[in-house]
C-alpha positions as CSV (number, residue, x, y, z in Angstrom):
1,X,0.0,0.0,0.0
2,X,1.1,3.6,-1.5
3,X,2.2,5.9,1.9
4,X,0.0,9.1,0.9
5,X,0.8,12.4,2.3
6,X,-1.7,12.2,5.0
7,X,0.4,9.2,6.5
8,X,3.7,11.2,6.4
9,X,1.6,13.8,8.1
10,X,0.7,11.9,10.7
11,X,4.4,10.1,11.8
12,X,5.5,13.2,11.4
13,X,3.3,14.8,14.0
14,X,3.9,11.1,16.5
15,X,7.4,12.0,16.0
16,X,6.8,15.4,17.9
17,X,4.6,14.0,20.2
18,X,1.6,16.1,19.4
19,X,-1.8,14.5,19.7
20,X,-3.1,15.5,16.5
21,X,-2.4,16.4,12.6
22,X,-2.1,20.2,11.4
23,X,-5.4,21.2,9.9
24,X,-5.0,20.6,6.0
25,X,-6.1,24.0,5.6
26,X,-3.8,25.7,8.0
27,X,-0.1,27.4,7.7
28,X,1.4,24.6,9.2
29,X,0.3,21.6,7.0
30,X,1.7,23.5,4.7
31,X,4.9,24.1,6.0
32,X,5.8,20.7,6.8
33,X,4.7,19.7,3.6
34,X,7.0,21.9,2.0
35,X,9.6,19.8,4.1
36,X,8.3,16.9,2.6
37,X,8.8,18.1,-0.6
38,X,11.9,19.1,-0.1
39,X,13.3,15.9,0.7
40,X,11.3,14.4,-1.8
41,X,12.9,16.3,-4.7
42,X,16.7,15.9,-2.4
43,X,16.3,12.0,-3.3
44,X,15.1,12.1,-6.7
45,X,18.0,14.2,-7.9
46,X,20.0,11.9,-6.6
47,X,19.9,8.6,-8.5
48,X,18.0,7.5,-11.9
49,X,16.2,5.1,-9.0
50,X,14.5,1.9,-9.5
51,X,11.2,3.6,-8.2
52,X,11.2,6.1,-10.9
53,X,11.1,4.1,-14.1
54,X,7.9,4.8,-15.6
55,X,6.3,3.5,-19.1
56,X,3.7,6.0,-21.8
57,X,2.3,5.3,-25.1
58,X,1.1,7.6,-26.9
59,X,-0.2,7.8,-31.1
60,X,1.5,8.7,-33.7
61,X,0.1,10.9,-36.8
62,X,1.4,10.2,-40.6
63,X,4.6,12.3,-41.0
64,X,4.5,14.6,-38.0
65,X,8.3,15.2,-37.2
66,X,7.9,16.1,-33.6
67,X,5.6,15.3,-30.1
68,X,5.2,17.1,-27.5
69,X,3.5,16.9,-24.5
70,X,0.5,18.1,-26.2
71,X,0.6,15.1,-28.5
72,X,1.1,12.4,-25.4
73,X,4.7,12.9,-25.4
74,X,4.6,12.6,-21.3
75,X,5.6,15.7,-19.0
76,X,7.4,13.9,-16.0
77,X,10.5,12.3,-18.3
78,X,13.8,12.9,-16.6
79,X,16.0,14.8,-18.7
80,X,17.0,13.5,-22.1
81,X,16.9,10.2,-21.8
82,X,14.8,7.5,-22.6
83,X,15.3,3.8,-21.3
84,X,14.0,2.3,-24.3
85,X,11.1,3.8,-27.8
86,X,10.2,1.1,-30.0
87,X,7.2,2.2,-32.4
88,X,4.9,-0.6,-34.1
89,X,7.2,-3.1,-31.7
90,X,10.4,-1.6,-33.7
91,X,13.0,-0.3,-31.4
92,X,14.9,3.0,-32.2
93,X,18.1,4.1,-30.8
94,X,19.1,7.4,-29.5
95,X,20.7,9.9,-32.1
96,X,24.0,11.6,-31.4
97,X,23.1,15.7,-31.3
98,X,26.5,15.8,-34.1
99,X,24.8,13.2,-36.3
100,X,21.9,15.5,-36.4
101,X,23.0,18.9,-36.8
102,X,25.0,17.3,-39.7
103,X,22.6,16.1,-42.0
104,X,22.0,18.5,-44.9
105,X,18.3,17.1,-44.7
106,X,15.7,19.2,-42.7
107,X,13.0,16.0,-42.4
108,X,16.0,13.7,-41.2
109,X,15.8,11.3,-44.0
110,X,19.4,10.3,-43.2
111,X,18.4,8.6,-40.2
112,X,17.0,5.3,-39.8
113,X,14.6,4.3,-36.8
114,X,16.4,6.5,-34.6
115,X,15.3,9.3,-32.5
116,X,16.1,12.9,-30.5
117,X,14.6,14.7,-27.5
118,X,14.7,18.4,-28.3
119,X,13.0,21.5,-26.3
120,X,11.2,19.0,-24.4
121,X,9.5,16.8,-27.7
122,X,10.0,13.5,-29.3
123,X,11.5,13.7,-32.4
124,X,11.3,10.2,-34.9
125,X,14.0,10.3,-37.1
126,X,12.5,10.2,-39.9
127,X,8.7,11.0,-39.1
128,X,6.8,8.2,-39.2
129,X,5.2,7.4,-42.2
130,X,1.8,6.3,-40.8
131,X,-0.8,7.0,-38.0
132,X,-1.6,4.4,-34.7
133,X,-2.9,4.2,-32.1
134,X,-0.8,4.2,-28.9
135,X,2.1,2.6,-31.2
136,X,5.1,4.6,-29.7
137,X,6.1,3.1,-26.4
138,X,8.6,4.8,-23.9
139,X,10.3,3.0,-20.6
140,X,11.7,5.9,-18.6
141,X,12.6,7.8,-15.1
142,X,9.9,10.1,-14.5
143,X,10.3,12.9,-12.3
144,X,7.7,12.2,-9.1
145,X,5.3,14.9,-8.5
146,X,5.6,17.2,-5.4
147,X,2.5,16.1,-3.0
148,X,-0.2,18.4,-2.9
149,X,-3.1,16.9,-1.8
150,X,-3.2,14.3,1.6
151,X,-4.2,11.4,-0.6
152,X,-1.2,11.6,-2.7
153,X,1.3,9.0,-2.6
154,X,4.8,8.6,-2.9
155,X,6.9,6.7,-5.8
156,X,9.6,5.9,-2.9
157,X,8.7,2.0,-1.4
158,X,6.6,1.6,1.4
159,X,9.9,0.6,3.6
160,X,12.0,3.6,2.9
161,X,9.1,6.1,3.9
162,X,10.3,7.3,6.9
163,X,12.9,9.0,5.0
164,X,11.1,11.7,4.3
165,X,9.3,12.0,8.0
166,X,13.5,12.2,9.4
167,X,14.0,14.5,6.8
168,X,11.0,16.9,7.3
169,X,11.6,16.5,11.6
170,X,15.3,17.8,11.2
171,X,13.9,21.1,9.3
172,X,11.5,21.3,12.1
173,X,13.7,21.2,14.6
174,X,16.7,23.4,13.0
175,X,14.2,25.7,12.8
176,X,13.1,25.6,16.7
177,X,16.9,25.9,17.5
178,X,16.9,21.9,18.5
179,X,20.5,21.4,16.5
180,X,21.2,18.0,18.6
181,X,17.5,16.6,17.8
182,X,17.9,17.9,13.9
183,X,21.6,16.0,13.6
184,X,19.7,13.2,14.9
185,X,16.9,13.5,12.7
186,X,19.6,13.7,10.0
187,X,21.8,10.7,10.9
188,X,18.4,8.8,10.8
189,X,17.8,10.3,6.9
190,X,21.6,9.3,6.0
191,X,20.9,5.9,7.9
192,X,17.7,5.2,5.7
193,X,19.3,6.6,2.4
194,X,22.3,4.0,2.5
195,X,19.7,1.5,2.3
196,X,17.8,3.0,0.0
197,X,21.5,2.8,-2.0
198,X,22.2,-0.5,-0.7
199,X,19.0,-1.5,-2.8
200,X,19.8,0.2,-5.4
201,X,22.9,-1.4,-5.9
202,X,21.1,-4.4,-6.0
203,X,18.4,-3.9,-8.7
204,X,21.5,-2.8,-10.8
205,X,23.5,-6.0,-9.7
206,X,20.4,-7.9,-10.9
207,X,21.2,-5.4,-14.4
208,X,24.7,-6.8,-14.4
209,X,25.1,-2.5,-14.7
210,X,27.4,-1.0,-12.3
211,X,26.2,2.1,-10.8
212,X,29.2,4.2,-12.2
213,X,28.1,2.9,-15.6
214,X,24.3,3.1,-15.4
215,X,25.0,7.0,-14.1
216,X,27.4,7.8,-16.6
217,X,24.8,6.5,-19.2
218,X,22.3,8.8,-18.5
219,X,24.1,12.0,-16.8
């Protein structure tokens, strides 16, 4: 079961011994979701994580050279780079930026089942000569969206939850001058992360990717 924002909300306040949640409509709901967030967004940047990887379809329209998110090309890609695009079951490899820029071709006819992301849009290289209907298929890190509302939920596994409730209590108590509770609060975060990296390490073992090589592949 997904841990939703209302559950973070809760440890959080058990954490500092209060006897009940912030108001979701008061000043500090907010605040401590911003915290949240904060840590959220921390650990994302962090890793291309195992919890991120994410899979869209979307259509594609006889000889259109470009989609963007208008067109199903889907908003919470990470960066550049795609896992894997196959259209109609083909599979199409990245194009190197040089290759690109070089062709004296504006509609990329030089290329062969390969593709670019450019200003945020999918580029086939060529267009695709024929409409479908969810026919292009990405695999890809997504970027998880800040929570917002208390039923939200969290990409990060049930297990490694608390990370985000250490990480939110250390803000809270910097903030009320409590350094020795925060560096606590802290070391707890760091203690949680490692596993979080221990696991990682794992799921790329079970790649036969080393995590050097799996970063450097998409950096």
């Amino acid at each position: 079961m997904a841990v939703s924002l209302s559950d973070l909300q809760t440890r959080l306040s058990y954490r500092l011994a209060e006897d009940s949640v912030p108001a979701t409509s008061g000043s500090e709901w907010l605040r401590r979701t911003q915290f949240i967030n904060e840590g959220y967004r921390s650990i994302v940047r962090k890793h291309y994580w195992w919890w991120t990887e994410a899979t869209a379809s979307f259509d594609s329209v006889a000889s259109q050279t470009s989609y963007s998110t208008t067109d199903g090309y889907p908003s919470d890609v990470r960066g550049s780079s795609l896992l894997e695009v196959r259209i109609d079951g083909k599979l199409y490899e990245p194009a190197l930026q040089a290759d690109v820029v070089s062709l004296e071709s504006s509609d990329y006819t030089g290329m062969s089942e390969r593709y670019m992301i450019f200003n945020k849009s999918f580029y086939p290289l060529p267009a695709y000569p024929s409409s479908g209907t969810a026919n292009i298929i990405l695999k890809y890190y997504k970027i998880p969206a800040d929570l917002s509302s208390g039923t939200d939920t969290i990409a990060i596994p049930d297990e490694f939850a608390d990370i985000l409730v250490a990480f939110a209590l250390g803000r809270i108590q910097a903030q009320n001058s409590k350094r020795g509770s925060a560096a606590d609060s802290y070391d707890e975060y760091s203690e949680i992360y490692k596993e979080m990296e221990n696991e990682q390490m794992n799921y790329l073992f079970a790649l036969k990717a080393s995590n050097r090589d799996y970063e450097a592949l998409y950096e």
